[in-house]
N, C-alpha and C positions, 0 to 999 in steps of 0.2 A: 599748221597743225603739227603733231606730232611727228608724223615721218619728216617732217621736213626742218624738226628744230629737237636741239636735244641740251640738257645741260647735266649730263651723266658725266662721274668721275673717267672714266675709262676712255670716252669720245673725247672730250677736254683735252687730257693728259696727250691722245694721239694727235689731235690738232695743235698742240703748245708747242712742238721740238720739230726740226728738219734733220738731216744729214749731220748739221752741225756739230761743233763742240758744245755748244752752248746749252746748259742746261734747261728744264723745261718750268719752259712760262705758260701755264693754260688759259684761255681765255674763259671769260665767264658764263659763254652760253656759244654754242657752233649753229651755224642755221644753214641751211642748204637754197640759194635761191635758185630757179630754174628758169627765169627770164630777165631779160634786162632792165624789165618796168621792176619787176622785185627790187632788183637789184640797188636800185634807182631811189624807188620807196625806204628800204634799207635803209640806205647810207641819209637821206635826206632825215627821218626820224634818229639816227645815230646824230647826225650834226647838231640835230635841233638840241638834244638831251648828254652834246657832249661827250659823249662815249667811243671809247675806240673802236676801228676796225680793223680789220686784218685778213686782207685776203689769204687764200688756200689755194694749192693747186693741188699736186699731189706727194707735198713733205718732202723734197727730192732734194730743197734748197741746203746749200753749203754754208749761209752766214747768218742764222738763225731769224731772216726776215717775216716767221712765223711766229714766232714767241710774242706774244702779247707784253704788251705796256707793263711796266713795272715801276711804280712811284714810291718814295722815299718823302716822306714832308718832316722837317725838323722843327719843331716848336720853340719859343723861346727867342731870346736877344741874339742877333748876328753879334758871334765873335767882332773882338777889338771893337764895337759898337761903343763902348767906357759905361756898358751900363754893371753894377756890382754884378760877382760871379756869381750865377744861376744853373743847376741843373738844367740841361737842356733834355727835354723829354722827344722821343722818338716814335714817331707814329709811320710804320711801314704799312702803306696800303698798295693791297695789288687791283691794279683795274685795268681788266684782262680784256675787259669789250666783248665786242660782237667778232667773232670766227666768221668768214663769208666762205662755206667750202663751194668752189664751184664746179667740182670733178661734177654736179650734173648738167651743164652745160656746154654739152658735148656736140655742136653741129658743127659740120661743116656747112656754110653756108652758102660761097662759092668757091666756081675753082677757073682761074683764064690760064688753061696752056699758053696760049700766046704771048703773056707777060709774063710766065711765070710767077706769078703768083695768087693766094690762095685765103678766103676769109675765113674767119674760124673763132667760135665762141671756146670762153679761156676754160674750157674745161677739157680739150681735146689734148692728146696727148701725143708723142713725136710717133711712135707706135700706131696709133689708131689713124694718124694721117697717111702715114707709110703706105699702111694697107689699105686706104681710099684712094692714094697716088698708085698704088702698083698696076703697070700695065702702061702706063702713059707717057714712060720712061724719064720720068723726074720722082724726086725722094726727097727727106727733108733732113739732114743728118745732125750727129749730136755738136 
């Protein structure tokens, strides 16, 4: 429903860019899933219809692994193909897919001192871990 899917200029625009140089690619609709079976459901109706996805965490990334898919289809004869010179017409289509933001998938789920280490749904952040480790004298650094 609603809260949980959005295809507003402004959400887009924030989900399309990271850190990066790279300019912004928005996708064509952000949805928020908050369990794995969503998650799951998601991406299997994405395959079925073809559509891109793109996971979210929270924009932090440096090589623009956020930016949605960006296609170029060029119509007409491949060059040197020897067919007579033809305008070659240009159809730039952006198909930006599904955004999967999963900043609400935020548990931790467990945690074994004893191995050091720790399970955790991908919307937990180094920050929110920090301050569930404090006290137990392990941390989780950048």
């Amino acid at each position: 429903g609603a809260p949980n899917v959005s295809t507003a200029t402004a959400v887009r625009e924030q989900h399309g860019h990271d850190e990066s140089m790279h300019p912004c690619a928005p996708p064509d609709i952000v949805v928020w899933p908050q369990a794995v079976g969503q998650v799951q459901e998601l991406a299997a109706l994405c395959h079925r219809s073809r559509v891109p996805m793109v996971p979210f965490g929270t924009g932090t990334g440096l090589e623009g692994g956020v930016n949605a898919v960006q296609v170029s289809v060029h119509l007409g004869p491949p060059r040197g193909s020897g067919c007579p010179a033809m305008p070659r017409p240009r159809v730039s289509l952006c198909q930006g897919g599904v955004c999967f933001d999963l900043s609400r998938m935020d548990a931790i789920t467990e945690l074994s001192l004893e191995d050091f280490s720790v399970t955790v749904e991908p919307g937990v952040t180094r920050k929110a871990l920090n301050k569930h480790l404090r006290g137990t004298g392990l941390w989780f650094p950048v």
